[in-house]
N, C-alpha and C positions, 0 to 999 in steps of 0.2 A: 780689312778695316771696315768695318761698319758706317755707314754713312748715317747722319745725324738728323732728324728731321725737324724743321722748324712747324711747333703747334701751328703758328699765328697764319703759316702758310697751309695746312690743312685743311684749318677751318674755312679759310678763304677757298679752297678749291672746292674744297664742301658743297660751300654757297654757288660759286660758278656755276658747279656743276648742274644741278639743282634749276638753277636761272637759264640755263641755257637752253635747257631741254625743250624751251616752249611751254605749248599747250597740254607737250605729253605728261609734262606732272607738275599743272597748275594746283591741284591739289593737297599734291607733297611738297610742294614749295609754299604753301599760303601754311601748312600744321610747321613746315618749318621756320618761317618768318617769324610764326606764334612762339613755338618754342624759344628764340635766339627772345624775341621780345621777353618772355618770360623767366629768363633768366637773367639776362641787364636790371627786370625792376626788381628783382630778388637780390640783385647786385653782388652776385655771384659772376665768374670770368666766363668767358663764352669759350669751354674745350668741345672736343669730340667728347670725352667724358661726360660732360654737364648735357651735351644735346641726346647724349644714347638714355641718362637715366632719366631728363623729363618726359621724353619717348617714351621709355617705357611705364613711368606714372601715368602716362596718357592714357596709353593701353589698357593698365590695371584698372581706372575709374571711368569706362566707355563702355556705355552699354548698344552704343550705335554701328550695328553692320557697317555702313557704308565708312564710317569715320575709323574703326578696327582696321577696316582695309588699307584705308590710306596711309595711317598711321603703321600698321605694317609692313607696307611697302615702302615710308619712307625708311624707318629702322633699315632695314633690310639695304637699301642705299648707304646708308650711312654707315651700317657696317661695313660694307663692303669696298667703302671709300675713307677708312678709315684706319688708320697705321698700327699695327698692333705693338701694347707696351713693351718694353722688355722689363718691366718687375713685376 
């Protein structure tokens, strides 16, 4: 039987995860505060979905090395912390 995952606890661990790491990814945590911000005033729901594709709007309209990186390494987080759909 397949166990069932609760969104609302994903995205939560998301953020944990993220917050707890410190110093080590004050960076990836301030593009993701932004992101979660920037979907709330778009008033859109806050999924993994919604944080992977303003991520990667991000990416598409950054012409800044250092903010690429960040933003890359946060994605790369978030997929990797991230439940995959079944449809």
């Amino acid at each position: 039987m397949q166990q069932e995952i609760n969104p609302i606890s994903a995205e939560a661990d998301l953020i944990h995860h993220f917050r707890s790491e410190g110093d080590k990814l004050t960076a990836e945590t301030a593009v993701l505060d932004s992101v979660i911000r920037d979907i709330v005033i778009d008033g859109k729901k806050v999924t993994s979905k919604a944080i992977l594709l303003y991520l990667i709007a991000e990416l598409e309209s950054t012409t800044d090395v250092v903010k690429l990186d960040v933003l890359r390494n946060a994605l790369e987080i978030v997929v990797g912390r991230t439940p995959d759909d079944d449809a």
